[in-house]
ROTORZA-506434 format. One record per residue: residue number from 1; residue in one letter; x, y, z of N, C-alpha, C, CB in turn. Coordinates in steps of 0.02 Angstrom, whole numbers, always signed. Glycine has a CB too. Layout:
N
   num   residu     n_px     n_py     n_pz    ca_px    ca_py    ca_pz     c_px     c_py     c_pz    cb_px    cb_py    cb_pz
   NUM        A        X        Y        Z        X        Y        Z        X        Y        Z        X        Y        Z
...
This chain:
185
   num   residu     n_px     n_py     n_pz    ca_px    ca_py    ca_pz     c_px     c_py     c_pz    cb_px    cb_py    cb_pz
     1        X     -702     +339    -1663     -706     +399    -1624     -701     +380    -1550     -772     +437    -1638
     2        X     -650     +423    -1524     -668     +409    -1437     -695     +477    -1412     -591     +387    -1382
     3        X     -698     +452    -1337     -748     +514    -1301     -725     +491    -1228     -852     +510    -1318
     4        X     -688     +545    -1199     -638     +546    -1150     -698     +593    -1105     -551     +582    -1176
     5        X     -706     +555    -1047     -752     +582     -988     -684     +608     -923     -816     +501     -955
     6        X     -688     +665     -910     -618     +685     -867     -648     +712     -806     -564     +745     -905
     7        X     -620     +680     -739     -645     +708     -674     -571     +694     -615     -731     +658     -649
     8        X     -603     +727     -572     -541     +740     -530     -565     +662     -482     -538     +837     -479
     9        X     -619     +645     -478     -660     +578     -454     -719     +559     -486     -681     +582     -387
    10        X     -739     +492     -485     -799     +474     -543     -856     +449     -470     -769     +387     -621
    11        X     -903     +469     -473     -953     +433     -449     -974     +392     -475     -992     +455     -436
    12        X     -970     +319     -430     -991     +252     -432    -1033     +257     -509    -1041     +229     -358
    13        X    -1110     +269     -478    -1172     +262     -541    -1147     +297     -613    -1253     +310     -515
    14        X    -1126     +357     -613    -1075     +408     -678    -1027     +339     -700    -1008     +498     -634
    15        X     -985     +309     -686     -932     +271     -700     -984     +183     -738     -875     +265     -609
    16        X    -1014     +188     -694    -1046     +146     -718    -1098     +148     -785    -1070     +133     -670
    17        X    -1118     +183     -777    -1172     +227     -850    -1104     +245     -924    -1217     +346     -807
    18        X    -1042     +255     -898    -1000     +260     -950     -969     +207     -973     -960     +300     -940
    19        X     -972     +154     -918     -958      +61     -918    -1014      +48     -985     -994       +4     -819
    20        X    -1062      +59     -965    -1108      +20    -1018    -1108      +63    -1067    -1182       +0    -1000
    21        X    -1090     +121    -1083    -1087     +136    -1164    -1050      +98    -1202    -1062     +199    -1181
    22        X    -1082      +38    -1243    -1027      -11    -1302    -1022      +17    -1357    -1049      -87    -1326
    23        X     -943       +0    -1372     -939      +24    -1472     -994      -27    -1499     -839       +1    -1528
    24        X    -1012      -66    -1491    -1066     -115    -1532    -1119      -78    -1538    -1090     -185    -1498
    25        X    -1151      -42    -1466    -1192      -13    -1481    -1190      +63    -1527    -1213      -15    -1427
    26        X    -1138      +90    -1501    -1132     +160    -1532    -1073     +181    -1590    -1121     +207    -1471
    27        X    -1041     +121    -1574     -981     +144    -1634     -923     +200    -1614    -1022     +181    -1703
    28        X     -943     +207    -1571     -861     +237    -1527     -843     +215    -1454     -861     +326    -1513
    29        X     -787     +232    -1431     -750     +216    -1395     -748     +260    -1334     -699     +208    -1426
    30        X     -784     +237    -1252     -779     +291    -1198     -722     +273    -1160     -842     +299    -1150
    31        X     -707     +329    -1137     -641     +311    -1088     -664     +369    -1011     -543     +342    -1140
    32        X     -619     +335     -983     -644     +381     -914     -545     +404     -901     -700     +312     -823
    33        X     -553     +453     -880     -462     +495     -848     -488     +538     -791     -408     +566     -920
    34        X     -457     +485     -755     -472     +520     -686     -398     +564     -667     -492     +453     -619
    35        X     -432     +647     -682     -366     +691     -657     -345     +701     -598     -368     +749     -673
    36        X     -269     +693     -612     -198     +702     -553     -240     +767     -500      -97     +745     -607
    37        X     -245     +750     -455     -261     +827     -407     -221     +894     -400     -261     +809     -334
    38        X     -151     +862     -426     -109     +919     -433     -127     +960     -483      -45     +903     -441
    39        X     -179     +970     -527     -207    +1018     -573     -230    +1068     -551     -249    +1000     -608
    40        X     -258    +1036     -483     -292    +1113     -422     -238    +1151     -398     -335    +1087     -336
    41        X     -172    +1120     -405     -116    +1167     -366      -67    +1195     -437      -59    +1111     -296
    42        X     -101    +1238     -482      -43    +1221     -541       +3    +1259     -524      -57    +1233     -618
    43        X      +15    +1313     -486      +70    +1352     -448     +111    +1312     -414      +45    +1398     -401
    44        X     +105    +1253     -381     +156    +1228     -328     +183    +1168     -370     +122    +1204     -247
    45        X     +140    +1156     -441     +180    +1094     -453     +239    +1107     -504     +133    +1036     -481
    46        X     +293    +1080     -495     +347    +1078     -518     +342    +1041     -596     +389    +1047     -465
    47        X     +357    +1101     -643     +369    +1077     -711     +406    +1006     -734     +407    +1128     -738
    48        X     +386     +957     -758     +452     +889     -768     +393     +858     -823     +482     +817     -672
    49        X     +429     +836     -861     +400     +810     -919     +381     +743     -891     +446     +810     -984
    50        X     +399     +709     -843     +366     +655     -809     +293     +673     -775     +415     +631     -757
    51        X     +290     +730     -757     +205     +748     -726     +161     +721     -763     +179     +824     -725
    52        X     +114     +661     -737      +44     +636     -758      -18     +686     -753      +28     +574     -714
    53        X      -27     +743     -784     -119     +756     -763     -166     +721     -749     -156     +780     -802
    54        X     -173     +666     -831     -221     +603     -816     -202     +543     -837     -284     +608     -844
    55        X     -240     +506     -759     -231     +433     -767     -291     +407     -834     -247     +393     -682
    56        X     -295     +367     -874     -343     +312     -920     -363     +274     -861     -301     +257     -987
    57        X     -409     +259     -798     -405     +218     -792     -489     +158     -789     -360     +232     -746
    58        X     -467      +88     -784     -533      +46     -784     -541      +29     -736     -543       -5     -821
    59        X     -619      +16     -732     -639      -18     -682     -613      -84     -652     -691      -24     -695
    60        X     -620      -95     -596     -590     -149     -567     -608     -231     -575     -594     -131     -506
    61        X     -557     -265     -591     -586     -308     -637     -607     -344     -558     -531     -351     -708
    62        X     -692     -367     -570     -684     -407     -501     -738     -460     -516     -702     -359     -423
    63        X     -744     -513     -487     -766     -570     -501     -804     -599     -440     -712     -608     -524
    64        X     -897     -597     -435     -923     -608     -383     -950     -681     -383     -968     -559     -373
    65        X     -933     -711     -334     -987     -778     -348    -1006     -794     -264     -941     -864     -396
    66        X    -1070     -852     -308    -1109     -860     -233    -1058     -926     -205    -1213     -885     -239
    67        X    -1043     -938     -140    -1010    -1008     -137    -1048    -1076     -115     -957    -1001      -91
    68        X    -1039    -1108     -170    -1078    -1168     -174    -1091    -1234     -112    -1047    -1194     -229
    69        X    -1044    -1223      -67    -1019    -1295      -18     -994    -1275      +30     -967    -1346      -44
    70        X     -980    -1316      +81     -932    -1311     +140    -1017    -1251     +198     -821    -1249     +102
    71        X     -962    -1226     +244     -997    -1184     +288    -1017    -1134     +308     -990    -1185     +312
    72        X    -1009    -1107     +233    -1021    -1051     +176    -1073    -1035     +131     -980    -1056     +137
    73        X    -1093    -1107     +126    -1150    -1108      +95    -1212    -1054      +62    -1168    -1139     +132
    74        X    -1198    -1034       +3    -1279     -971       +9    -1241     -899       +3    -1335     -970     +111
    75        X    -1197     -897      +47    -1172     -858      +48    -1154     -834      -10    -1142     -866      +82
    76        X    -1089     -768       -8    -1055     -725      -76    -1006     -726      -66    -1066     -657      -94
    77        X     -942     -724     -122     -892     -686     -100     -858     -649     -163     -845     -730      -59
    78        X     -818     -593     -147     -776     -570     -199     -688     -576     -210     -793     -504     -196
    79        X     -697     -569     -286     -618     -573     -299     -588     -517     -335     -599     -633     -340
    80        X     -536     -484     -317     -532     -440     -346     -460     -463     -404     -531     -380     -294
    81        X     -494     -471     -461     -409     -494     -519     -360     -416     -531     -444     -529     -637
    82        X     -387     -368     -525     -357     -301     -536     -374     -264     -592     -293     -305     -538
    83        X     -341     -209     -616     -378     -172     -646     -315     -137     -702     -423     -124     -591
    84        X     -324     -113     -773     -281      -74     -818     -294      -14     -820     -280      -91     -878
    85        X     -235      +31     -839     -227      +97     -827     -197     +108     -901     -181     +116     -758
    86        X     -209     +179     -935     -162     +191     -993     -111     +242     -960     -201     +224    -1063
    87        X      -70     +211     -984      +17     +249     -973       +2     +320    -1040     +114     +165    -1010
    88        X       -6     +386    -1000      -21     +429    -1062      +95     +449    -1088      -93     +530    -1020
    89        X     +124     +414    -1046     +181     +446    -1079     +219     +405    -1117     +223     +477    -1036
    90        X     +173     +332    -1111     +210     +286    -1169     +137     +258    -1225     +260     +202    -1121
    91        X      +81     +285    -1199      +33     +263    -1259      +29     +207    -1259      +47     +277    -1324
    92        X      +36     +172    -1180      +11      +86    -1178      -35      +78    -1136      +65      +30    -1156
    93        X      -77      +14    -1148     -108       +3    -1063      -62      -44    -1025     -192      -36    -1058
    94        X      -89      -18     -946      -37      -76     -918      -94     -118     -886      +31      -48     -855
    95        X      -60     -182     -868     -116     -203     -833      -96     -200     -745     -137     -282     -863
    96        X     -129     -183     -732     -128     -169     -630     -165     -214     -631     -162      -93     -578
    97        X     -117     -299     -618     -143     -361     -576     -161     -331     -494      -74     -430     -575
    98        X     -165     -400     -464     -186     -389     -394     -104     -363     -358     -226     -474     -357
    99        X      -47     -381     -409       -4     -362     -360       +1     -296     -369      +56     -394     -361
   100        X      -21     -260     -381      -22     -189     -392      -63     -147     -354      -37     -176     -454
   101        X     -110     -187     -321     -148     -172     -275     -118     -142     -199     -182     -230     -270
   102        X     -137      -92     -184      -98      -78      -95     -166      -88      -55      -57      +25      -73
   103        X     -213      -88      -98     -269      -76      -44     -328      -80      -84     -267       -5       -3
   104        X     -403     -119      -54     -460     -140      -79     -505     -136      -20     -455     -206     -111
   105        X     -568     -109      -35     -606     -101      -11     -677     -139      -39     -598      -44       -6
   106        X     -750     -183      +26     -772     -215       -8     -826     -171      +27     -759     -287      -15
   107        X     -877     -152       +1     -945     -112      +19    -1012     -184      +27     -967      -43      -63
   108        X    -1015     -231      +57    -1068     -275      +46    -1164     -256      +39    -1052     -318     +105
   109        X    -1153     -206      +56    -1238     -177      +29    -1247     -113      +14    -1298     -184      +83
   110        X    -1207      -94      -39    -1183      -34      -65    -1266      +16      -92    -1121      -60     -137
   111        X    -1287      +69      -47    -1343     +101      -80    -1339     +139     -121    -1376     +127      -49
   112        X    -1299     +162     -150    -1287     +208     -195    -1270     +269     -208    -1314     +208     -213
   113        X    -1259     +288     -144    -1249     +348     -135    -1159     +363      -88    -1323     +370      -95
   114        X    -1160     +289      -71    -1080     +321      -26    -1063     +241      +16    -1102     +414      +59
   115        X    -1002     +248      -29     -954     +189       -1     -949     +170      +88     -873     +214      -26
   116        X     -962     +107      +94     -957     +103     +174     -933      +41     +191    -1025     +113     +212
   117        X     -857      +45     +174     -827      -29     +189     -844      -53     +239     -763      -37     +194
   118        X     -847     -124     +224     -876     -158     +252     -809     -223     +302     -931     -181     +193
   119        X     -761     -220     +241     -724     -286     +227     -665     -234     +210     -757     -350     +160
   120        X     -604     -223     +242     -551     -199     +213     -492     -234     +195     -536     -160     +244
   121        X     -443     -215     +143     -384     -287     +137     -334     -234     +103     -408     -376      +73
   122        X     -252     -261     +132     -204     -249     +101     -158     -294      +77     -183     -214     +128
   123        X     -192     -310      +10     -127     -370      -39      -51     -353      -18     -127     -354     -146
   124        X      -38     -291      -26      +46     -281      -27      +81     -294      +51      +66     -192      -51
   125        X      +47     -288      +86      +75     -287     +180     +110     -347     +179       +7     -292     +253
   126        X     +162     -313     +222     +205     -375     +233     +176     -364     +322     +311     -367     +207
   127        X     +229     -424     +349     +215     -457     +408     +225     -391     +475     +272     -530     +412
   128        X     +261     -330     +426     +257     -241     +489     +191     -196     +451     +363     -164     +480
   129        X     +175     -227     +410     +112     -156     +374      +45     -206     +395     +116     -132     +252
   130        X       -4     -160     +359      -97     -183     +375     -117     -172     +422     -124     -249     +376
   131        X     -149     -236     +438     -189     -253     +497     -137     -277     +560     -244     -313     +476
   132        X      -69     -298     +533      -33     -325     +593       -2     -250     +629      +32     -387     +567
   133        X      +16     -192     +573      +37     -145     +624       -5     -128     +653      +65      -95     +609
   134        X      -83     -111     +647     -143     -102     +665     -147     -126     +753     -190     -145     +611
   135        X     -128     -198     +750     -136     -237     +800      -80     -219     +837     -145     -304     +784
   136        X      -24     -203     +811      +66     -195     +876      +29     -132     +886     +183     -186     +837
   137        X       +4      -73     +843      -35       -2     +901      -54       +4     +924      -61      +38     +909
   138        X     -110      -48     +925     -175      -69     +963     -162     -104    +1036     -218     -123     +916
   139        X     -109     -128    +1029      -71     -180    +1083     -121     -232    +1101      -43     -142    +1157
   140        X     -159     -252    +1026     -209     -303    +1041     -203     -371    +1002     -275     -273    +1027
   141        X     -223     -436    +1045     -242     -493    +1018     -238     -494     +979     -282     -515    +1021
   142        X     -220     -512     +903     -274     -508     +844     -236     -609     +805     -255     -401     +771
   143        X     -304     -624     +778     -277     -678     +744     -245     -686     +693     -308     -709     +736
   144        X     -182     -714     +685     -162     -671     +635     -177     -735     +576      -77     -635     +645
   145        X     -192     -771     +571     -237     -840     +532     -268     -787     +496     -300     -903     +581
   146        X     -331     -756     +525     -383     -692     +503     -338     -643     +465     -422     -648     +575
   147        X     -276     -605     +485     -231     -568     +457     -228     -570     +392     -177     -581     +478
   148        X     -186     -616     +376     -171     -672     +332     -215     -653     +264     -192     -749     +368
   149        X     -309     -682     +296     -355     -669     +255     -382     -598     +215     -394     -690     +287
   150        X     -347     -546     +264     -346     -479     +249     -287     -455     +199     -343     -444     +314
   151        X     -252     -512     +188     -194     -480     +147     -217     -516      +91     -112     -491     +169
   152        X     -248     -540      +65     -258     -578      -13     -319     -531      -37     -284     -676      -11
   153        X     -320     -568     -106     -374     -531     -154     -442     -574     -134     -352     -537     -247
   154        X     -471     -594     -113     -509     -649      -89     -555     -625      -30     -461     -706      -68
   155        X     -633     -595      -41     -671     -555      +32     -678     -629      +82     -776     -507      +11
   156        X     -700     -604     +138     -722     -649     +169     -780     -674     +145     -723     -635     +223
   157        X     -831     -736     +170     -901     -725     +152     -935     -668     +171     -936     -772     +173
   158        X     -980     -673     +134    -1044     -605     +159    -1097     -639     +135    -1042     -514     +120
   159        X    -1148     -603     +166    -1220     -589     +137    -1250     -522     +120    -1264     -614     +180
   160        X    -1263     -522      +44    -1281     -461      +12    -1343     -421      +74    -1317     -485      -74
   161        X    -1347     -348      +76    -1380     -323     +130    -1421     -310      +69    -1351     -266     +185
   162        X    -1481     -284      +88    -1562     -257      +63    -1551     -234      -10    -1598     -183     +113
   163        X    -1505     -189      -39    -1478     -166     -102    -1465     -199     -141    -1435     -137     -103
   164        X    -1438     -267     -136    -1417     -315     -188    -1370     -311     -230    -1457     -327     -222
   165        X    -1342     -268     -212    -1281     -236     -241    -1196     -222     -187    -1318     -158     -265
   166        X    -1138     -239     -215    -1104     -212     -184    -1048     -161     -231    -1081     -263     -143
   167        X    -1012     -143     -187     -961      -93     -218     -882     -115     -197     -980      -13     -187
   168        X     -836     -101     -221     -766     -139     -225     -728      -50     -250     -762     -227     -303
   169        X     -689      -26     -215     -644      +23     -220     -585      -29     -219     -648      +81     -162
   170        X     -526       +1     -257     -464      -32     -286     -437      +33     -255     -454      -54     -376
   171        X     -361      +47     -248     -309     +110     -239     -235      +43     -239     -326     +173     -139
   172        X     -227      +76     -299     -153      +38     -326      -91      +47     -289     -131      +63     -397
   173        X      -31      +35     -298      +30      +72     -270      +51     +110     -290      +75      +51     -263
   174        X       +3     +152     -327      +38     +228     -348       -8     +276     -316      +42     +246     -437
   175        X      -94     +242     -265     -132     +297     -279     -180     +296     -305     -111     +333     -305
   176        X     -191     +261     -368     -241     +270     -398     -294     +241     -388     -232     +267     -443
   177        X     -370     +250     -387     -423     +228     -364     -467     +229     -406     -440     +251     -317
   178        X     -518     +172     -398     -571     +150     -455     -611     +111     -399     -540      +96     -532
   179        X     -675     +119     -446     -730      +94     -401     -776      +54     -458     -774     +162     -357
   180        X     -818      -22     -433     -840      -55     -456     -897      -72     -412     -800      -91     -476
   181        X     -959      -52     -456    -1038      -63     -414    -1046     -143     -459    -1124      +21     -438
   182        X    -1058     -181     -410    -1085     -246     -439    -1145     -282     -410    -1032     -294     -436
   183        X    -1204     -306     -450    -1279     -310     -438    -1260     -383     -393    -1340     -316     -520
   184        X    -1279     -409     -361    -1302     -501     -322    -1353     -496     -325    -1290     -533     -243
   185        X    -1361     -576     -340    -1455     -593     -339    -1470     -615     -256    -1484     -681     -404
């Protein structure tokens, strides 16, 4: 049996509470479909058998560790590997690696109530998008060594704030967005 949870956006703690429902434990299968917004406009949207209502999609696959050495020490950092989506017009999942990523967001002391990047990054930017067009608008300095670091899947260090928890928003190159609350000790 599955059990399809459908929202136009999932709140963090909701997404997470449907994370931990296991078939081991219950013997069925949850899914989360986060619906197309064009459902609010069904007058303006144009009929095509390609129209998605809902995305399948998962949480973001992300991978926290403390770093052991160097001048970093103690510290945290995150990785984001990416995240799968079900294709509802071919009945597959795909997997959305990091190159699929346009944009990640890292929340380092996430309270629970509302995302507050902390750490922003764009995997896909080339050497005219991100942080470097950021900087030709800005008509400012910027290092672009540091740049660089803003374009990979890879946070800077941090130190977890009072919550012990952070949060990781994903938005793919189509759009699509997922959010991942993750506990640090």
């Amino acid at each position: 049996m599955i059990i399809v949870f459908a929202a136009f956006e999932f709140d963090p703690d909701a997404a997470r509470e449907i994370d931990s429902l296991t078939k081991e434990k219950t013997g069925m299968t949850f899914l989360t479909a986060q619906m197309n917004a064009d459902l609010l406009t069904e007058d303006l949207k144009k009929k095509r058998a390609s129209n998605q209502s809902f995305w399948l999609v998962g949480r973001p696959d992300v991978e926290v560790r403390e770093i052991a050495k160097g001048d970093h020490k103690g510290k945290w950092e995150a990785e984001v590997l990416g995240f799968d989506y079900y294709d509802t017009r071919t009945g597959t999942i795909e997997s959305g690696d990091a190159s699929k990523i346009a944009m990640w967001l890292l929340d380092t002391d996430y309270d629970g109530r509302s995302l507050y990047p902390r750490q922003v990054f764009f995997p896909m930017a080339d050497d005219d998008e991100g942080w470097a067009k950021l900087a030709r608008n800005l008509k400012a300095e910027i290092d672009t060594n540091l740049i660089e670091k803003y374009r990979g899947k890879v946070s800077l260090p941090f130190e977890p704030g009072p919550h012990k928890r952070i949060a990781v928003k994903v938005i793919d190159d189509r759009g699509i967005e997922s959010v991942k609350v993750v506990g640090v000790k």
